[in-house]
C-alpha positions as CSV (number, residue, x, y, z in Angstrom):
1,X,26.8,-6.5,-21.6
2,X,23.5,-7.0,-19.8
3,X,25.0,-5.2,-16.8
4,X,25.1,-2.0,-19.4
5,X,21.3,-2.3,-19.9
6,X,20.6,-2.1,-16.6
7,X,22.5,1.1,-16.4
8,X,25.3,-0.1,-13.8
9,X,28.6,-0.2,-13.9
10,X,30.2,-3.5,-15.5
11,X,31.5,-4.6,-12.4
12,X,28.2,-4.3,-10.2
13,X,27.3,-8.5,-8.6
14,X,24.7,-7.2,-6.4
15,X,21.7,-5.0,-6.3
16,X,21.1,-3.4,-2.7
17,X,16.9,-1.9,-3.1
18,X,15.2,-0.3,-0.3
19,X,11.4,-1.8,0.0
20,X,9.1,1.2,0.8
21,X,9.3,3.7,-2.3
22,X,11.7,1.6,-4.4
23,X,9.8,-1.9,-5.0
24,X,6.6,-1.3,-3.5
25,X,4.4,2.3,-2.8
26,X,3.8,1.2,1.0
27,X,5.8,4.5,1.5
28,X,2.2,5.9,0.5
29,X,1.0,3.3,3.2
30,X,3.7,4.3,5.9
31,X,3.5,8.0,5.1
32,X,-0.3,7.7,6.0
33,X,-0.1,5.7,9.0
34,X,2.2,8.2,10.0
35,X,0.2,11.2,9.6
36,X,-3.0,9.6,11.1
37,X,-0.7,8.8,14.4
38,X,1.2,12.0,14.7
39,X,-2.1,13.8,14.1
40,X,-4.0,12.1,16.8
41,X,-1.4,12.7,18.9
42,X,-0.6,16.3,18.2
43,X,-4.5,16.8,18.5
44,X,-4.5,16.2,21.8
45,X,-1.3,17.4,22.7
46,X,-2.8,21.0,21.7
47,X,-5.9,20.3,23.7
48,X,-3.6,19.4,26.8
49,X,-1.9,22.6,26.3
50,X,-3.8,25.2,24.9
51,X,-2.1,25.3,21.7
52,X,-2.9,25.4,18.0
53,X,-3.3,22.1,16.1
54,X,-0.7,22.1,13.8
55,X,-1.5,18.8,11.7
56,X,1.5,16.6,10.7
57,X,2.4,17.4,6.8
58,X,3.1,14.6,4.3
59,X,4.9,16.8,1.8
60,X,6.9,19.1,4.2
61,X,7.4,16.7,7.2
62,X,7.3,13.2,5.6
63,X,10.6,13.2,3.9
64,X,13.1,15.4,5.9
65,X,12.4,13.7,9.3
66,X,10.9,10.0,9.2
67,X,11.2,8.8,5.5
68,X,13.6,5.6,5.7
69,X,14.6,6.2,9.4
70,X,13.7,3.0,12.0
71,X,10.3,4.0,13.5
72,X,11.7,5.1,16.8
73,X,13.9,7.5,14.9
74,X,11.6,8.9,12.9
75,X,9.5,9.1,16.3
76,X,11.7,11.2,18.0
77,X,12.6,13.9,15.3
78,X,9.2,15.0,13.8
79,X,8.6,15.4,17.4
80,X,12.2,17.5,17.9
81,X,11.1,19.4,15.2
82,X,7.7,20.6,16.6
83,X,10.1,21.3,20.0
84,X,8.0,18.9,21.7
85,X,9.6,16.1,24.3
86,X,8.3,12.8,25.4
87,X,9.9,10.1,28.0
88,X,11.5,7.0,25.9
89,X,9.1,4.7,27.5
90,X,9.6,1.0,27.8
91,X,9.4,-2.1,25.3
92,X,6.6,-3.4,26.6
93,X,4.7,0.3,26.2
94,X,1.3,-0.1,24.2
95,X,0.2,1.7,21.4
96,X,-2.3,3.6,24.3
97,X,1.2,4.9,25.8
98,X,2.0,8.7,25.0
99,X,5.8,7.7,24.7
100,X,8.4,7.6,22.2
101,X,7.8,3.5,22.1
102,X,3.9,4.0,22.4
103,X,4.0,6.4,19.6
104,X,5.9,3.9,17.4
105,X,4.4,1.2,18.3
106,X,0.9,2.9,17.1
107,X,2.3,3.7,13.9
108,X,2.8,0.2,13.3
109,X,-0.4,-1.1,14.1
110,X,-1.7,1.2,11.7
111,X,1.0,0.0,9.2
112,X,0.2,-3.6,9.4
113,X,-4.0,-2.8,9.4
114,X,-3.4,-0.6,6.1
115,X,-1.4,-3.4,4.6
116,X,-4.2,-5.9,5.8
117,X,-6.7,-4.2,4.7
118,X,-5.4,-2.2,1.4
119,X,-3.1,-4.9,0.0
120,X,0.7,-3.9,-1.4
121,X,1.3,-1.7,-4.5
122,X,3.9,-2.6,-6.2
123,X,5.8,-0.5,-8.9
124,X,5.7,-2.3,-12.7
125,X,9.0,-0.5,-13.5
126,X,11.3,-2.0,-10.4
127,X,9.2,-5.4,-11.5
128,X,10.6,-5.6,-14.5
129,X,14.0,-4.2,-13.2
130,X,14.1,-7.2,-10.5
131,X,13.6,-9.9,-13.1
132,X,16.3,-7.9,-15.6
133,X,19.0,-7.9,-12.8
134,X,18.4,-11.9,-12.1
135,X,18.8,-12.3,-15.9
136,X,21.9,-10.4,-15.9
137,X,23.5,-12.8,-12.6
138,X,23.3,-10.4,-10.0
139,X,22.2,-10.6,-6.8
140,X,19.6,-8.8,-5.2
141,X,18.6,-7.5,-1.6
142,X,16.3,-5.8,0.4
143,X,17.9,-3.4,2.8
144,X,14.6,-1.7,4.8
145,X,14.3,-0.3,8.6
146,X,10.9,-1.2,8.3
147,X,10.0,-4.3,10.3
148,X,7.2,-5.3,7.9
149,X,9.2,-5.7,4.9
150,X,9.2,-9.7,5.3
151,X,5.1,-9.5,4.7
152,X,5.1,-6.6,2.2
153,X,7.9,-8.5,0.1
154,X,5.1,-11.8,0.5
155,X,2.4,-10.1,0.1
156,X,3.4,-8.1,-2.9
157,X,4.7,-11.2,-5.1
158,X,8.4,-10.4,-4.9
159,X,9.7,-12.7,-2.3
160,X,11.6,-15.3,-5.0
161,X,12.8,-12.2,-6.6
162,X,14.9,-11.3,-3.7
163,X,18.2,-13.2,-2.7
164,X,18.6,-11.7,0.9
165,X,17.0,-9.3,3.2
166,X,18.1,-6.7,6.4
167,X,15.4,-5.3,7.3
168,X,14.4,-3.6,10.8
169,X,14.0,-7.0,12.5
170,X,17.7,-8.3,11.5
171,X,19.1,-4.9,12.6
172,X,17.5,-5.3,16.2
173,X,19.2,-8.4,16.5
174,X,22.4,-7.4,15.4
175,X,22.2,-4.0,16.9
176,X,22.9,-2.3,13.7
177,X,22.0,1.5,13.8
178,X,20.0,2.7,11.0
179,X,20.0,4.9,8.2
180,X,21.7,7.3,7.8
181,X,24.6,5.5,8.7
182,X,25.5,2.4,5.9
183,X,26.0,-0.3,8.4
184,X,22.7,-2.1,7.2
185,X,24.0,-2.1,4.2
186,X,27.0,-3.1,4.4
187,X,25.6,-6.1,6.4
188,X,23.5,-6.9,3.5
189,X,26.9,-6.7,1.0
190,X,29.1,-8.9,3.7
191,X,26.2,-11.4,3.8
192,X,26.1,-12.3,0.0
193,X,29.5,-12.2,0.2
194,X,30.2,-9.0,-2.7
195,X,32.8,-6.4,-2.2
196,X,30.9,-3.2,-1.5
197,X,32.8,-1.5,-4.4
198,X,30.7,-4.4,-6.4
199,X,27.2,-3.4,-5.1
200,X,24.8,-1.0,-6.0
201,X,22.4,0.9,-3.2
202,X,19.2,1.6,-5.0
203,X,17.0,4.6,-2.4
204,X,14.4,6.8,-2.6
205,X,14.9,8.3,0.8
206,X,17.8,11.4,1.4
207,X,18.9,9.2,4.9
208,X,19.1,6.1,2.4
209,X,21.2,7.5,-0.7
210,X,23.7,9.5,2.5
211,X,24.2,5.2,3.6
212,X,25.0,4.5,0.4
213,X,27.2,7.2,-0.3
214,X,28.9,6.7,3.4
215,X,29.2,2.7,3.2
216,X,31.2,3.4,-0.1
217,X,29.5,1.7,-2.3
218,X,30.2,1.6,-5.9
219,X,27.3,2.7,-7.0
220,X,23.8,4.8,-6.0
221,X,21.0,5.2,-7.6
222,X,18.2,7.6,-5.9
223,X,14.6,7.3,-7.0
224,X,12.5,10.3,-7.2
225,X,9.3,9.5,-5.6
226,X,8.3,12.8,-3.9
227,X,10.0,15.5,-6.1
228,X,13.3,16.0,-4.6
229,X,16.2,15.2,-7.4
230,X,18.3,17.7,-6.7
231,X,18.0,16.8,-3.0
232,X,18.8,13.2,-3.6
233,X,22.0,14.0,-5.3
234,X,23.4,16.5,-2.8
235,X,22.8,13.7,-0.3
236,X,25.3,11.1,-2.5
237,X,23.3,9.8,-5.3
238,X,25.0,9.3,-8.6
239,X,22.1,9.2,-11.1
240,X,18.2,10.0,-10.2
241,X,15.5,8.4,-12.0
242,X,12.0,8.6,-11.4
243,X,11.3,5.2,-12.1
244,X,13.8,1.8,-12.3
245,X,12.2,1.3,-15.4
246,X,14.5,4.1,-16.5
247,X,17.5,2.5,-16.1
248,X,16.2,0.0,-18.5
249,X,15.4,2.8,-21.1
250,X,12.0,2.2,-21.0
């Protein structure tokens, strides 16, 4: 069965991918715009106070406390984690504004000048994959908390590839909370109307795989981007590959 090429179970009808690290490298793009803010930030923060710069780490602080978390999420537990606390601010708070919003909000505007500018990267293997799982009759979606990933999904050539997308924006308007909790998920499995049991949650991120493994679903696959298999797996993930192309057996 086609299904068995693709390295699902035989009764999987949908395909649930994450964006950032699954289809595309913008988590190369996010985790950069991320360090550049935080850095700023903390820069002056230690300036303010009379402490030591302690510059924000992609490898040690990228993964465990903003990777696949909405950006106001994310925000608030790098921060937590550095025991530093900032007012919430307000919605209409400015990238200028040294809040939790303001913070966010700077992040991304770096996000979408990095896009802009750099373009979207997008991974041959889930390419390939994409166009596999369309041969084979499923459907596919796009399940991000990043508010972008109607652009990067555009930009990067994959929009008629994907069937359905929950992304950030549709979660702020049906005030779904965000990963870890599976709710975006399971949004994205009630919309194309498939049993959860029937879909499969495809993440690269620990808070993404834990969704999938809380919402049930019947299948998860985590992607090992950064070097953390073993951490994907305690987290819920069924199978780790380091590319979707492996699931082919390419």
């Amino acid at each position: 069965m086609l299904r068995d090429m693709l390295g699902l179970p035989d009764v999987t009808r949908a395909c649930l991918f994450d964006l950032d690290g699954v289809l595309t490298d913008t988590a190369s793009v996010h985790a950069a715009a991320w360090k550049q803010m935080f850095d700023d930030f903390l820069r002056a923060h230690a300036a303010r106070t009379g402490t030591p710069f302690e510059p924000f780490d992609v490898k040690t602080d990228y993964g465990p406390y903003v990777d696949g978390k909405p950006r106001l999420d994310g925000t608030r537990a790098f921060l937590a984690s550095r025991g530093i606390t900032l007012p919430e601010g307000e919605p209409t708070d400015g990238p200028d504004a040294d809040t939790i919003i303001g913070l966010a909000t700077r992040k991304n505007d770096l996000v979408h000048v990095k896009i802009r500018t750099d373009g979207v990267d997008v991974y041959p293997g889930s390419v390939r994959y994409l166009h596999a799982a369309r041969d084979a009759g499923l459907v596919t979606a796009v399940v991000s908390s990043s508010a972008n990933a109607e652009v990067v999904l555009q930009v990067a050539g994959l929009a008629d590839l994907i069937d359905h997308r929950v992304d950030g924006v549709v979660a702020k308007q049906r005030q779904l909370p965000g990963k870890p909790a599976p709710d975006t998920f399971l949004a994205a499995a009630a919309d194309l109307d498939v049993p959860k049991e029937q879909a499969v949650v495809f993440e690269d991120a620990l808070v993404g795989v834990a969704a999938g493994r809380a919402g049930g679903f019947g299948f998860v696959v985590g992607v090992d981007r950064l070097g953390h298999a073993d951490a994907l797996r305690e987290n819920g993930a069924d199978v780790v590959v380091a590319d979707l192309a492996d699931l082919l057996g390419e």
